[in-house]
Every structure is written in C-alpha cells, then in structure tokens.
C-alpha positions as CSV (number, residue, x, y, z in Angstrom):
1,X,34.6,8.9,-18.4
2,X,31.9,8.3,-15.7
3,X,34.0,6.2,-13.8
4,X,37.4,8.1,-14.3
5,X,35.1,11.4,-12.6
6,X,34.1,9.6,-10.0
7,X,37.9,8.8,-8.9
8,X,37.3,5.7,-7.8
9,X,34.3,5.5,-6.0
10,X,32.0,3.0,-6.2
11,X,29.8,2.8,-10.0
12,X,26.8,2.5,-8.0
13,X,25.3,3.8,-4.7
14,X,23.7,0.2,-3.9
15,X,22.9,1.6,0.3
16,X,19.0,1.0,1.6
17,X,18.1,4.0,3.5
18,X,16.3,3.1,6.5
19,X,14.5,6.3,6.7
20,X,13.4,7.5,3.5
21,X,9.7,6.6,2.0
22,X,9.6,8.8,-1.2
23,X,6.1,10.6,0.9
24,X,6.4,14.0,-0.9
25,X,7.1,12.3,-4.4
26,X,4.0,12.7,-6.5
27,X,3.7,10.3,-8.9
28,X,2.9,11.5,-12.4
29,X,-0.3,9.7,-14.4
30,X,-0.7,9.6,-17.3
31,X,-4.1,10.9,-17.7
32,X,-5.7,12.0,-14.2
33,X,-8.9,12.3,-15.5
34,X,-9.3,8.4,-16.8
35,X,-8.2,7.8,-13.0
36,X,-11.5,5.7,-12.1
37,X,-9.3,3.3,-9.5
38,X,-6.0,4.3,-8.4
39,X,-3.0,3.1,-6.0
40,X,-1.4,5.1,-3.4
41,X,1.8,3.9,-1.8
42,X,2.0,3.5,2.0
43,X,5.0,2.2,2.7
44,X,8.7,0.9,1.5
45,X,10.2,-2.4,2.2
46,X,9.4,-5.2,4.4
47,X,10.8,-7.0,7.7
48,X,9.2,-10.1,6.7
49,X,12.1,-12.1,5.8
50,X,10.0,-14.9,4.2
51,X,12.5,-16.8,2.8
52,X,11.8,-16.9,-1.0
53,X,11.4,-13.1,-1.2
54,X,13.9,-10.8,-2.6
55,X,12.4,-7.4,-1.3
56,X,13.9,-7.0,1.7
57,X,17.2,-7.2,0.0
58,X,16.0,-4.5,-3.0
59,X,13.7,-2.5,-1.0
60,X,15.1,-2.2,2.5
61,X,13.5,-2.3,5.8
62,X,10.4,-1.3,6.1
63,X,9.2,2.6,6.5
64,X,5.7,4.1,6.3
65,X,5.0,7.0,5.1
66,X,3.5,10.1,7.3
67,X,-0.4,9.6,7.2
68,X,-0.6,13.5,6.2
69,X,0.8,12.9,2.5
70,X,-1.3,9.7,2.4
71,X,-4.7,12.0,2.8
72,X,-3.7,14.8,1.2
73,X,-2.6,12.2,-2.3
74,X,-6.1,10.1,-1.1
75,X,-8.3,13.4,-0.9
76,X,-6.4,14.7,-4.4
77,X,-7.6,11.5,-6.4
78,X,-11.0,11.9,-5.2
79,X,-11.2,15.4,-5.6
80,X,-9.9,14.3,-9.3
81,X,-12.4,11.5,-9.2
82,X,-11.1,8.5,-8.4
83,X,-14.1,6.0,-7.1
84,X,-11.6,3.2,-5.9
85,X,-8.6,3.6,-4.4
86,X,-6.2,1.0,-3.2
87,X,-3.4,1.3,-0.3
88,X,-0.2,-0.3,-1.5
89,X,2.4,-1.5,0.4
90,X,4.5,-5.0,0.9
91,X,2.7,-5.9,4.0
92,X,0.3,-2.9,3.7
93,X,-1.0,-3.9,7.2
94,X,1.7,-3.5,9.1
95,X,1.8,0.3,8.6
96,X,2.8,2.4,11.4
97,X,3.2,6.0,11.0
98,X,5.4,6.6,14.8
99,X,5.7,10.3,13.8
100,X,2.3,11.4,14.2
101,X,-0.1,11.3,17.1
102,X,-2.4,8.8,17.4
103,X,-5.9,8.7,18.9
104,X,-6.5,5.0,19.3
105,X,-3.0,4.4,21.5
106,X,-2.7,0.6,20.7
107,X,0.3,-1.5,20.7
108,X,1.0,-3.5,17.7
109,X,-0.9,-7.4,18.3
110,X,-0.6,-10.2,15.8
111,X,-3.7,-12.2,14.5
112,X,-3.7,-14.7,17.1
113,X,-1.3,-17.0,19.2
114,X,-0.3,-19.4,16.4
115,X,1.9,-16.2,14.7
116,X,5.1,-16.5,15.5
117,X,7.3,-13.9,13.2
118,X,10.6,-14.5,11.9
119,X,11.1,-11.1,12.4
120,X,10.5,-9.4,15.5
121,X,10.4,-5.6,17.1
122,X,9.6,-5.9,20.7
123,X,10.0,-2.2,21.2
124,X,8.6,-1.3,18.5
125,X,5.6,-3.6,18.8
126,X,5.0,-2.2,22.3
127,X,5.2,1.5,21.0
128,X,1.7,3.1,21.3
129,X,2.1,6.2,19.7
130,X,1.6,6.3,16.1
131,X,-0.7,5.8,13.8
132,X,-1.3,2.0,12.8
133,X,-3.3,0.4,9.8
134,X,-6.9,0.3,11.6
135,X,-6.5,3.8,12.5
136,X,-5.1,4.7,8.8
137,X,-8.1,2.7,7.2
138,X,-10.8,4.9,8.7
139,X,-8.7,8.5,7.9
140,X,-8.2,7.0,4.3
141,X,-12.2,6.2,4.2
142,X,-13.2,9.7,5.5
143,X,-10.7,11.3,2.9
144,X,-12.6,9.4,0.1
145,X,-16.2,9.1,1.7
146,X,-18.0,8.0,-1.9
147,X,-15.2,5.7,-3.3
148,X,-14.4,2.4,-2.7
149,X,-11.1,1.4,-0.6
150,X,-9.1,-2.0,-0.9
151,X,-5.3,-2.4,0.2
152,X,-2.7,-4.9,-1.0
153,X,-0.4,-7.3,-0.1
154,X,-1.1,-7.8,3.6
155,X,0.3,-10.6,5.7
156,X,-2.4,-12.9,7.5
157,X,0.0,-12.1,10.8
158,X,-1.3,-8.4,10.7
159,X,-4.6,-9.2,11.0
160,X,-6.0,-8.2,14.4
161,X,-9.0,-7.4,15.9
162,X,-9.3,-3.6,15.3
163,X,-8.2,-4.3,11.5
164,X,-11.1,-6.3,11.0
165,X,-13.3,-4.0,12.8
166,X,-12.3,-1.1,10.7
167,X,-12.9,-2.8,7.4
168,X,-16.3,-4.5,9.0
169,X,-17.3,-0.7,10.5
170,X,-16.4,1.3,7.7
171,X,-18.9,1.3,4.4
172,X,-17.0,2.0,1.9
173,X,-13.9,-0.4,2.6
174,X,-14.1,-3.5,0.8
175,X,-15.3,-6.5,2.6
176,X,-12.7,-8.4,0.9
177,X,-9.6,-9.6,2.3
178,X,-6.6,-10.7,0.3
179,X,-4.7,-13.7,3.1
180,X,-1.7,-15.4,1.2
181,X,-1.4,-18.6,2.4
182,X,1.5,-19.7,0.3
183,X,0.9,-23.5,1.7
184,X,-1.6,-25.9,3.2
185,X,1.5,-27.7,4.4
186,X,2.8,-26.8,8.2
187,X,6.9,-28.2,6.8
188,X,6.8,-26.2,3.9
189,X,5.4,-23.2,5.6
190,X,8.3,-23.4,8.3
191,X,10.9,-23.7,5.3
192,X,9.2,-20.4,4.1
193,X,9.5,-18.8,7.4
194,X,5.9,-17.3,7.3
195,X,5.2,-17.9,10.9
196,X,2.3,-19.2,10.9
197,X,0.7,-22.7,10.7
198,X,-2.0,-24.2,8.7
199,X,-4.2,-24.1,12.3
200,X,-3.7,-21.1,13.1
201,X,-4.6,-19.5,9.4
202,X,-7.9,-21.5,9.7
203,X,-8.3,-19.6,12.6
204,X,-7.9,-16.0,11.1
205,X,-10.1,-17.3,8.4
206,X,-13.1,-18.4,10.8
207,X,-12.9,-14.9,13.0
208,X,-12.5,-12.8,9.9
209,X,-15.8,-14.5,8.8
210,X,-17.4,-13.7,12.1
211,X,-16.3,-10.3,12.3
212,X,-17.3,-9.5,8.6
213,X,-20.4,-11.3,7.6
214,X,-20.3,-12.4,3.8
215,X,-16.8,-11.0,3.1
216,X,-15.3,-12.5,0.2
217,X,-11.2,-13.8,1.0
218,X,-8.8,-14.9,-1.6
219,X,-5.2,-16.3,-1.2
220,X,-1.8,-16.7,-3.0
221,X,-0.6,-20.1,-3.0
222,X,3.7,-21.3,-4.3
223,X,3.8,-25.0,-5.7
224,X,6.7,-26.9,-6.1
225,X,8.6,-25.1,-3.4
226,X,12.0,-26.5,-2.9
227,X,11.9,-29.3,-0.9
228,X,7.9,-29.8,-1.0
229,X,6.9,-33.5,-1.1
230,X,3.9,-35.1,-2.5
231,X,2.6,-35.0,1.0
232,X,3.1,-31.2,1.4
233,X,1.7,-30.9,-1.9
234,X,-1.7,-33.0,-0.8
235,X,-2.6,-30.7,1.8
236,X,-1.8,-27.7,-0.2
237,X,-3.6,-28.6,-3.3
238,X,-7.7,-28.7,-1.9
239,X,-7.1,-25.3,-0.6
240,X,-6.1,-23.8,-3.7
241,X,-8.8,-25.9,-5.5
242,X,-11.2,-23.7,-3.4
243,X,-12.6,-27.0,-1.3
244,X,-10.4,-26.8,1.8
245,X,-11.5,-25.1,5.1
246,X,-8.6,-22.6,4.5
247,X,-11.0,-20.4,2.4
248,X,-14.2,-22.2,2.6
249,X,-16.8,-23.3,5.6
C-alpha cells in the first residue's frame, strides 16, 4: 500500500544532506538525574575517506554543529549534574563551526609535515573565520567549569599546536589523548589511506608529551588488514604490545 501511495517513487529517501547536523535535536535520556558522564555530539560525518571505513558512505560529509547548541546542551548537563562530559564526533578534532565568529582567527594546520590527507579542503583549510576545536575545547570547559571534559574519536592529523595547548591550559580537560594508529606498518597505512607515516606519528607522540607533561595516550590498532604481511604485522605488533616508541619513551 506504501509503495502503491507513493506512485512510484523511490521506497527509501537514501540522500546525505550536506548541511544538516541534527544541532536543535535534544536527545532524550533515560534518567537525567543518574547522568554522572554524558556525550554531546559535535558533528556528523567525516571526510576522512580511510579506506576500510563505511561512515562516509552512511553518514555523509562532514558538518559541525553551531557552537551555541553545543554550550547551551554542555551547560544543561551540568546544570543537571553531569561531572564528565565527552565531545563526540567521527574526527571530533576537526570541528569547525564557519557560521559563528571566532576570536582566535586561525586557519586550519595539520599535526606536522609528515600528514598528508587523502582528503583535502584548501579553501576551507585557509578559512579563518569560525570556530575550530581549540577554540571549542575552552568554551566547552568554561560551560562545565567543575566537570571533567574528554572528546572522541579524533584523528592524529588534527592534532596541532593550539589543540594541545588547550587541553594542556585548560584544568579540567583530560590530559589524555585517544591517537589511533591503526598500523606500525608505513605499506599498510598507505593501503588504509590514513596519511600519515609511522615517523611522523612518533612525532605527534613526542610533542604531545612535551606539550602535556604526564598525559596518558592510547591507540586503536586493525590486524590482519587485507594485504598485511608478516613484516607489516612485526612492526605493528610491539606498538600495540605497549613496548614500541609509538606510545612509549
């Protein structure tokens, strides 16, 4: 009957707006007052295109939502007491809010040389206006001055210097940082398309230490990826055995 009303159109609208971020959409919980930790959702989608990842094909492109309904969702869970509150998003730090003014005016920067994107936005990465992540992490933190702020799942190319200086600067963000590697090997990480070598993540690794004495890093790491050898497979083992430089001095 459905499908006779519809007169032949399609079953299913299957189109990925490019535009919407679901910002005004409340989520219901269950029981508010039980809400200890919480997650607030940043942003839809992701431009990664890594190449073992569905999302970009079920979630769209990536949009972040307007840093006003962040805070005002943020200042309603601690208001309702929430202690910890995490920022969610696909590649959480690459949030960039172009619609409302900014007051650090930075152009978007990638964690050092050895990142090369897949995916690239010249224009967009050159835009200064807009809020991005480092800015967002301090308004978050100022929302929620007595809780405890973490985000989730970053990608170790969005990981520059004001990033780290926020979560270093700012008491009540974690000092933890979440950096999936997904492989020690360099061939298996260009098969992914992460954009990154195993150099340049050691890198990241040894400034985020600098920057933020005693922070604690963890890592997400994909074995038996097609195509991996036993070689690949050496160098990726020790790191996720904890005994590699990737995570440890």
């Amino acid at each position: 009957d459905l499908l006779e009303a519809a007169a032949g159109a399609p079953a299913l609208d299957t189109t990925l707006s490019l535009v919407e971020d679901y910002g005004d959409v409340a989520p219901t919980r269950a029981d508010p007052s039980l809400a200890h930790g919480s997650f607030v959702s940043i942003q839809r989608g992701c431009d990664n295109a890594c190449s073992y990842c569905i999302v970009p094909y079920v979630r769209g492109r990536e949009r972040s939502r307007r840093v006003d309904t962040i805070l005002k969702e943020v200042s309603a869970l601690y208001a309702g007491g929430a202690r910890e509150i995490t920022l969610l998003g696909q590649n959480v730090n690459s949030y960039h809010d172009r619609a409302t003014a900014s007051t650090a005016k930075v152009a978007r920067t990638y964690s050092n040389d050895g990142f090369d994107p897949f995916v690239r936005h010249a224009k967009r990465d050159a835009d200064v206006d807009g809020v991005r992540f480092a800015e967002l992490l301090r308004l978050a933190a100022d929302a929620a001055p007595d809780a405890r702020l973490r985000f989730t799942s970053p990608h170790p190319k969005d990981f520059p210097d004001d990033v780290l200086q926020a979560i270093a600067d700012v008491p009540n963000v974690a000092k933890q940082l979440h950096m999936p590697a997904q492989s020690g090997s360099d061939a298996v990480l260009r098969t992914m398309r992460r954009g990154y070598d195993g150099a340049a993540y050691r890198e990241l690794v040894a400034r985020a230490r600098r920057r933020i004495p005693d922070v604690a890093l963890s890592s997400d790491f994909i074995a038996g990826f097609c195509g991996e050898t036993d070689a690949d497979h050496a160098d990726t083992a020790p790191a996720a055995e904890r005994r590699s430089c990737l995570l440890v001095p």
